[in-house]
MIDOSE-1310 file (N, C-alpha, C; in nm, 2 decimals, decimal comma, always signed):
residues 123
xxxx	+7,53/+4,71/-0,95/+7,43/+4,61/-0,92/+7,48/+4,47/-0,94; +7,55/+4,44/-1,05/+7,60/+4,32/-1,08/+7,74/+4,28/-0,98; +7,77/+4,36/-0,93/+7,90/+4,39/-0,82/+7,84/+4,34/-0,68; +7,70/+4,37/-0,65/+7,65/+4,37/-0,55/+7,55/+4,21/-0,56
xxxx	+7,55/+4,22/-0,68/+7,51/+4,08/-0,70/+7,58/+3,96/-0,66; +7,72/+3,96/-0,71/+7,81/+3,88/-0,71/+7,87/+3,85/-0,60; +7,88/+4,00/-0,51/+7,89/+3,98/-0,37/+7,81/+3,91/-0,27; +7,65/+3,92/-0,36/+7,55/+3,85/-0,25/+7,56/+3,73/-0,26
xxxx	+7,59/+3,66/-0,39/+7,59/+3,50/-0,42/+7,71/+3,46/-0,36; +7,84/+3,56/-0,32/+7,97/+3,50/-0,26/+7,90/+3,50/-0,13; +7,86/+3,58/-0,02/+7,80/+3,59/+0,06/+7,70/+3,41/+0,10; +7,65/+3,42/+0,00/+7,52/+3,31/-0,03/+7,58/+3,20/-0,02
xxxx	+7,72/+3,19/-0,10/+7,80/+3,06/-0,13/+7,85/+3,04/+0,01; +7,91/+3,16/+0,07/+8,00/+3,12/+0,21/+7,90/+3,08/+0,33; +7,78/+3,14/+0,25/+7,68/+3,10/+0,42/+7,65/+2,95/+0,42; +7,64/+2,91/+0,28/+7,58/+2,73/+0,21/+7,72/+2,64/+0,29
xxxx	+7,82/+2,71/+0,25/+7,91/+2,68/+0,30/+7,96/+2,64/+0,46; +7,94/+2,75/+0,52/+7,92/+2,80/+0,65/+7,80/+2,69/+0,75; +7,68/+2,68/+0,62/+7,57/+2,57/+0,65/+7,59/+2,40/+0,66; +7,65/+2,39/+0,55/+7,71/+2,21/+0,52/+7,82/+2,24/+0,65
xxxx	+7,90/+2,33/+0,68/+8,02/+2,29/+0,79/+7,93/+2,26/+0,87; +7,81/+2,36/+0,95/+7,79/+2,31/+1,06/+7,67/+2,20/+1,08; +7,61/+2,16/+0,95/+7,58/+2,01/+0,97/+7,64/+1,89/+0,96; +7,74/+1,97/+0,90/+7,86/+1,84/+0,94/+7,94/+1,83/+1,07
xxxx	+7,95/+1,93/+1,11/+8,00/+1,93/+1,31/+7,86/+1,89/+1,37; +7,76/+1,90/+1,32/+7,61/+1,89/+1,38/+7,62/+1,74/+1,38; +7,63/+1,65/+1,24/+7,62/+1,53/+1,26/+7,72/+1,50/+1,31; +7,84/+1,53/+1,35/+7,97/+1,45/+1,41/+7,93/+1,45/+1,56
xxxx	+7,83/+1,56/+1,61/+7,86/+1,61/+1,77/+7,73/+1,46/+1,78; +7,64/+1,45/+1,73/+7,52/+1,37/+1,74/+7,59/+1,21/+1,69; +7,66/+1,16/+1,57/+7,77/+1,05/+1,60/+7,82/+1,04/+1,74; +7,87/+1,17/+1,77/+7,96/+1,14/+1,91/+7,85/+1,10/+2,05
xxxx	+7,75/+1,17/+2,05/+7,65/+1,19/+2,12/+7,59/+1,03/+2,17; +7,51/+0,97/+2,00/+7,48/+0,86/+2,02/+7,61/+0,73/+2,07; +7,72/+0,75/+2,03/+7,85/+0,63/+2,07/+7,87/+0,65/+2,22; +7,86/+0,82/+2,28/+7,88/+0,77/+2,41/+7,75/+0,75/+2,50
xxxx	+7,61/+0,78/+2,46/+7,52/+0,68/+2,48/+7,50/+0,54/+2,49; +7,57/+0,49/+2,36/+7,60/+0,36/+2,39/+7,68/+0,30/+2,44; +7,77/+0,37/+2,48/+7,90/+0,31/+2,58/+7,83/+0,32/+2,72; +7,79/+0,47/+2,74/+7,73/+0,49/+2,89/+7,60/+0,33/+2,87
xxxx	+7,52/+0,30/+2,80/+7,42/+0,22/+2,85/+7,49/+0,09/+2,84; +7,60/+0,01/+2,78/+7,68/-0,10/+2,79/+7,74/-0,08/+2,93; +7,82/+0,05/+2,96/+7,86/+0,04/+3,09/+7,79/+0,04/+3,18; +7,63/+0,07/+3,17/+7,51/+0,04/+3,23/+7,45/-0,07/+3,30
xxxx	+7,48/-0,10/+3,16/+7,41/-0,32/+3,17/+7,57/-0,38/+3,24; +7,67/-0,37/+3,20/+7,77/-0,42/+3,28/+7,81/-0,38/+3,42; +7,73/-0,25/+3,44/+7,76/-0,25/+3,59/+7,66/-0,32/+3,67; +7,52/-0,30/+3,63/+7,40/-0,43/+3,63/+7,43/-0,55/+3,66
xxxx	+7,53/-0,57/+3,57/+7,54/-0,72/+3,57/+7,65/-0,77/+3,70; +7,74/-0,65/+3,71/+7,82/-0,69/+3,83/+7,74/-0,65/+3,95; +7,64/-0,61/+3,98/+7,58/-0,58/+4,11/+7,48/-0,69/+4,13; +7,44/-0,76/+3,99/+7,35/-0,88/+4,05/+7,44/-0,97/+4,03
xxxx	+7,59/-0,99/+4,03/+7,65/-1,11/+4,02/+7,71/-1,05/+4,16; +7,73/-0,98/+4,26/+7,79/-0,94/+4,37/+7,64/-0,95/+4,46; +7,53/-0,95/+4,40/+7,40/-0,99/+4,46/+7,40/-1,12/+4,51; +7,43/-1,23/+4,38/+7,41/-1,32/+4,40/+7,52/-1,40/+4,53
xxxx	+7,67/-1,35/+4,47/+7,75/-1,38/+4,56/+7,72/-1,34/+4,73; +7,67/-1,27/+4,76/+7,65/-1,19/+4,91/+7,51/-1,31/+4,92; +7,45/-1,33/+4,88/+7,31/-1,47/+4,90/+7,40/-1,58/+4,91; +7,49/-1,60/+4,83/+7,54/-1,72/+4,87/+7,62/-1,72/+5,00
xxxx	+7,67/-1,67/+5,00/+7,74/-1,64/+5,10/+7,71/-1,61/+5,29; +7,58/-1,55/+5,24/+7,50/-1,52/+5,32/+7,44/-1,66/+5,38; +7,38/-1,70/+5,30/+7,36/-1,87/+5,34/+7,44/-1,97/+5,37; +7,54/-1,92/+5,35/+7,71/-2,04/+5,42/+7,66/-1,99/+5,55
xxxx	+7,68/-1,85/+5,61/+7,70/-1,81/+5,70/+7,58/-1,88/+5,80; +7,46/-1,87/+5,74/+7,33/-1,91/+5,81/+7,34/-2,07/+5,83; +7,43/-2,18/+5,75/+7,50/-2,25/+5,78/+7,52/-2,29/+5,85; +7,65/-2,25/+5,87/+7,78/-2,22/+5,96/+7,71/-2,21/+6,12
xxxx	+7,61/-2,09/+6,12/+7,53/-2,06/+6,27/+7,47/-2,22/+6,28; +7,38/-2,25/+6,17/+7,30/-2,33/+6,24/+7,38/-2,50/+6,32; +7,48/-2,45/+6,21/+7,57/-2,64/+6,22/+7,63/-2,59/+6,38; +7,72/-2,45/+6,39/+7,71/-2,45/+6,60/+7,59/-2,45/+6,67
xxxx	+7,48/-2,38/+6,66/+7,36/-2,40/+6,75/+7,38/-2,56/+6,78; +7,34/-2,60/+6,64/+7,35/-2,77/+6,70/+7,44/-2,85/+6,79; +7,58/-2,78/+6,72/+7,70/-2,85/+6,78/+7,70/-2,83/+6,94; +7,63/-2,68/+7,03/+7,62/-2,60/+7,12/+7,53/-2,69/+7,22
xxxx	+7,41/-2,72/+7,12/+7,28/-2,79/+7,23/+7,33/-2,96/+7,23; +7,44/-3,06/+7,11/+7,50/-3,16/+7,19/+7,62/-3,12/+7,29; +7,68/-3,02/+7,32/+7,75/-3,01/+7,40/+7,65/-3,04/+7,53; +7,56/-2,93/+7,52/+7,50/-2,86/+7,63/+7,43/-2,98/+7,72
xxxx	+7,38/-3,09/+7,56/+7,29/-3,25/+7,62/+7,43/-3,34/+7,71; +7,56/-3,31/+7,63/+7,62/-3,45/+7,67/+7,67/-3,36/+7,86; +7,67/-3,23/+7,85/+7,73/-3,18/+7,99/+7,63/-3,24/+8,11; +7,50/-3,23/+8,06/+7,38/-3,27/+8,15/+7,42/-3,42/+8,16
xxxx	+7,42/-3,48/+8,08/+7,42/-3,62/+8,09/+7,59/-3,61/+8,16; +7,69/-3,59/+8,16/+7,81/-3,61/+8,25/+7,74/-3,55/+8,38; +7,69/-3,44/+8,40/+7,66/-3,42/+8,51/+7,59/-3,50/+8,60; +7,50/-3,54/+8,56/+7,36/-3,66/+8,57/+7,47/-3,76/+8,63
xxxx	+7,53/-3,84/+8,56/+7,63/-3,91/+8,55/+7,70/-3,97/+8,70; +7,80/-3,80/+8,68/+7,86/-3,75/+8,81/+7,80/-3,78/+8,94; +7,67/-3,72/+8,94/+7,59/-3,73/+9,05/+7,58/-3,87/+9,10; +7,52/-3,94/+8,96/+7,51/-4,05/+9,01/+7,57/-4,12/+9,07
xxxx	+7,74/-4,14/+9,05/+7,88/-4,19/+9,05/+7,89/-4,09/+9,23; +7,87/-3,97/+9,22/+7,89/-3,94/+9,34/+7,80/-4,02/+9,52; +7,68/-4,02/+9,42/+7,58/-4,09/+9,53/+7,64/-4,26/+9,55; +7,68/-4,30/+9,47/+7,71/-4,39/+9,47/+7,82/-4,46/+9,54
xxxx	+7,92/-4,36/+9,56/+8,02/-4,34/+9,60/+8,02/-4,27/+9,75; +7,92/-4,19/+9,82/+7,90/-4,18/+9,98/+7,79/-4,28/+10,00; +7,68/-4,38/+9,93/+7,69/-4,47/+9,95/+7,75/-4,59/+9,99; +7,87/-4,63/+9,87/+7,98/-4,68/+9,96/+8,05/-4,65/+10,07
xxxx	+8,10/-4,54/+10,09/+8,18/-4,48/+10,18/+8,13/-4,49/+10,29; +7,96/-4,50/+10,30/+7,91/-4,50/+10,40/+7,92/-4,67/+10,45; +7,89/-4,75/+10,41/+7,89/-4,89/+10,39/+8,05/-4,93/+10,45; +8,14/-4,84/+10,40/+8,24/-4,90/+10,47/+8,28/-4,86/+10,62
xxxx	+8,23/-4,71/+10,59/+8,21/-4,66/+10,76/+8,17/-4,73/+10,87; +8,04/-4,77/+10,81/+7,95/-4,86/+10,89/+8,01/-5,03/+10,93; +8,08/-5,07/+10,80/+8,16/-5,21/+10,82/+8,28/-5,17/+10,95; +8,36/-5,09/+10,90/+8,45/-5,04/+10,97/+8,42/-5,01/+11,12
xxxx	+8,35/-4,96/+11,15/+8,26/-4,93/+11,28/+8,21/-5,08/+11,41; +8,16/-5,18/+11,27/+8,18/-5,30/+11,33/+8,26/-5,37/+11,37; +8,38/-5,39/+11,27/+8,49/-5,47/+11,30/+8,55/-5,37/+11,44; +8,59/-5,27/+11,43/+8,63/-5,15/+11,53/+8,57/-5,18/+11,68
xxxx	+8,44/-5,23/+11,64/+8,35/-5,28/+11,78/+8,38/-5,44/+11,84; +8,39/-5,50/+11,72/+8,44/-5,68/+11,78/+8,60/-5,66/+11,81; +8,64/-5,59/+11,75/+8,78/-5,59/+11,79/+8,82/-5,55/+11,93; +8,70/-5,43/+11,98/+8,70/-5,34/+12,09/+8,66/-5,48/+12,18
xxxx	+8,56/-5,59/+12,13/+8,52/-5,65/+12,22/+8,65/-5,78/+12,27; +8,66/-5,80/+12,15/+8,79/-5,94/+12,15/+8,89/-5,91/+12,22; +8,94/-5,80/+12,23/+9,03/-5,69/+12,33/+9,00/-5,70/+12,44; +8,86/-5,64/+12,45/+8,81/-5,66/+12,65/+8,83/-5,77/+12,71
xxx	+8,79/-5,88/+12,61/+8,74/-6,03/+12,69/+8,83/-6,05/+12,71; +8,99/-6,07/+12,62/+9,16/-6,09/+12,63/+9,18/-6,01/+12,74; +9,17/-5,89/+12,80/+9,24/-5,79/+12,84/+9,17/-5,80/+12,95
């Protein structure tokens, strides 16, 4: 009995034993547990923080671009005004110009005729 006694308390001792190990791997797995929790939620907030600083950069950016369109639209519609006005221009310069042409036709036409006549009367 005291044989079986002694065996139960070594038994007893190795299970207490057996018990402290695995609350000691219990608390090391749960140490480990919580550290890569907190690494996973810092690499959390840091990846957070690079997706609203790649946010912000794509808005800025985005707005250059909206920029950029608006400052050609503009640049497009003074083209578009000064082409009308050279056109306009043109025309005018052109009318202007079979205007004259006509004027000299017409002068030309005259002298062509007194000359025709100054001719006869000599001739």
């Amino acid at each position: 009995l005291a044989q079986q006694l002694r065996l139960t308390q070594t038994q007893l001792v190795q299970a207490q034993l057996l018990l402290v190990e695995s609350t000691d791997q219990m608390a090391q797995r749960e140490e480990t547990l919580l550290l890569e929790s907190a690494a996973r939620e810092h690499a959390d907030g840091r990846q957070r923080e690079i997706v609203e600083s790649s946010v912000l950069t794509l808005q800025a950016d985005l707005l250059e671009v909206q920029c950029v369109q608006a400052a050609w639209a503009q640049h497009v519609r003074d083209c578009d005004e000064k082409a009308t006005a050279a056109a306009h221009s043109a025309e005018t310069v052109t009318h202007t110009h079979a205007l004259e042409m006509a004027r000299l036709e017409t002068d030309c036409k005259h002298r062509f005729a007194r000359l025709f006549l100054l001719l006869s009367r000599i001739g």
